[in-house]
C-alpha positions in Angstrom: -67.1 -45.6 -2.4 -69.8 -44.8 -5.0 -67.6 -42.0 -6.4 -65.5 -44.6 -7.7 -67.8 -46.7 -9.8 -70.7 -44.0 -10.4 -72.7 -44.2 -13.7 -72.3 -41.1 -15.3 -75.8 -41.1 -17.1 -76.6 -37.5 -18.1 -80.6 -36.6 -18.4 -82.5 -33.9 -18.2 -85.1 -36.0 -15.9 -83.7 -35.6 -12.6 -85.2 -38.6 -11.3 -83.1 -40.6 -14.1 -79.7 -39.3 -12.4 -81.5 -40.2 -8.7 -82.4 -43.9 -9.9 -78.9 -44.7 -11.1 -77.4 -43.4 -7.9 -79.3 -45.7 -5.9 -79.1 -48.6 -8.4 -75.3 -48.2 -8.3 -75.6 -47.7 -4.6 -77.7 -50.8 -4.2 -75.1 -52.9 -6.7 -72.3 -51.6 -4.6 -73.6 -52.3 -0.8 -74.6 -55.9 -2.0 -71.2 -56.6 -3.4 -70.0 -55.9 -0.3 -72.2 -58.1 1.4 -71.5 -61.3 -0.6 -67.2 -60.3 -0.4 -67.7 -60.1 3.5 -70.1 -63.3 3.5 -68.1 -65.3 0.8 -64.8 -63.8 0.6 -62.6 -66.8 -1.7 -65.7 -67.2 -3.7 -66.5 -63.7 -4.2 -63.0 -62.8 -5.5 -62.8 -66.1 -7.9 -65.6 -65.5 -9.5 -66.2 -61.5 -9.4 -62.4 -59.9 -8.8 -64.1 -56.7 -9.0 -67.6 -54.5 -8.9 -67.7 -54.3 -12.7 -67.8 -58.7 -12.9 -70.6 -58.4 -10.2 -72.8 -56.2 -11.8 -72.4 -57.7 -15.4 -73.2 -61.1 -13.8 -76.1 -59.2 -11.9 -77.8 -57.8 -14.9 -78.0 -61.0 -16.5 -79.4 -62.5 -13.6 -82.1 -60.1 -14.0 -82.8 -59.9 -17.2 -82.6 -63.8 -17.8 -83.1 -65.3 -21.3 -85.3 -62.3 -22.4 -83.9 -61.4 -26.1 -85.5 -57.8 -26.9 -84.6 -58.8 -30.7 -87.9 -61.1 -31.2 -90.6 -59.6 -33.3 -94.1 -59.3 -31.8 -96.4 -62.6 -32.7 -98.7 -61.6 -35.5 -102.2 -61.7 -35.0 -104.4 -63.3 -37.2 -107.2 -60.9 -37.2 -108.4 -59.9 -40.6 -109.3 -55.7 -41.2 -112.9 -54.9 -41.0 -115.2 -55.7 -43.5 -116.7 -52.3 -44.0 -116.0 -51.0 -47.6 -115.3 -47.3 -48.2 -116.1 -45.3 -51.2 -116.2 -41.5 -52.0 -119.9 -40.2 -53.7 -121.1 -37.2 -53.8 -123.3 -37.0 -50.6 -124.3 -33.6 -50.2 -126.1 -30.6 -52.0 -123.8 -27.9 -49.8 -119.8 -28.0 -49.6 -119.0 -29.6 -46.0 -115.5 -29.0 -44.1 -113.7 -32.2 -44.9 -112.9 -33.9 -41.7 -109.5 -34.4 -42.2 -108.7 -30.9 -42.8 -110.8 -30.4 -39.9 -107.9 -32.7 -38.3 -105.3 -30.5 -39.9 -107.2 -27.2 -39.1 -106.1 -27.8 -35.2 -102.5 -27.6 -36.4 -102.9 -24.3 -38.4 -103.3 -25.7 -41.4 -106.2 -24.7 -44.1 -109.8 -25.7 -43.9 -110.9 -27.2 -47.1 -114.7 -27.5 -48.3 -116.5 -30.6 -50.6 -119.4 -31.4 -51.3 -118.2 -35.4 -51.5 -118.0 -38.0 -49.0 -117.7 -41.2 -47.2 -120.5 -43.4 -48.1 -119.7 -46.3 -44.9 -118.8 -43.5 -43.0 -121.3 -40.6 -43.9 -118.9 -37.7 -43.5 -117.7 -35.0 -46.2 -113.8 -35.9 -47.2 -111.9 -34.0 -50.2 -110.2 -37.0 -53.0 -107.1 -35.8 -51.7 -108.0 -36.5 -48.1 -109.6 -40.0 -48.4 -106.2 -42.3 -48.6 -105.4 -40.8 -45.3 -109.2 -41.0 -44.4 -109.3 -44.9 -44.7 -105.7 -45.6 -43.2 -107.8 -43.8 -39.9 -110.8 -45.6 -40.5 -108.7 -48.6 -40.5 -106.8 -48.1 -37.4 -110.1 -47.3 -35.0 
């Protein structure tokens, strides 16, 4: 009987495809159950699979609304400051081209830094530099 109301959900995950067999499996042997237990109930209120497993679903998912935003936090950013000097007498690898350098990018050299941090970083690369800083 599952051939009748399979889910056609096509994925390359082929445990995706296994999961919604036995979920519809699952759906379908307990609809049966409650029409064989409750038959004049079970066709008032569910005439067919598709009413059961709507109704089903929302007894399972309850009043959980996936459209709420996430609470904000009332943490402040750290209170280190970051500014670029010249720290060093020889040109350093910048370390976010260092960063970049793993994805085949080009190694850049400076002889400039970090102060709070203490590591060399190009102008160009200390935006990005901070925003990291920031998120650690």
């Amino acid at each position: 009987m599952i051939g009748y109301h399979i889910i056609n959900h096509r994925s390359r995950k082929w445990w995706r495809r296994l999961f919604f067999h036995f979920m519809t499996g699952s759906a379908l042997n307990a609809y049966i159950i409650a029409k064989d237990s409750n038959p004049e109930t079970v066709g008032r209120e569910w005439p067919n699979i598709q009413d059961f497993v709507e109704d089903l679903a929302d007894g399972l998912i309850g009043d959980y609304c996936a459209g709420k935003d996430a609470p904000i936090l009332d943490t402040a950013r750290p209170a280190c400051v970051h500014t670029m000097e010249r720290l060093f007498e020889k040109e350093k690898v910048c370390v976010e081209c260092r960063a970049k350098a793993n994805r085949g990018e080009r190694v850049g050299t400076s002889k400039f830094g970090c102060v709070e941090c203490n590591v060399p970083v190009h102008h160009q690369c200390f935006p990005p530099h901070i925003n990291r800083a920031y998120k650690l």
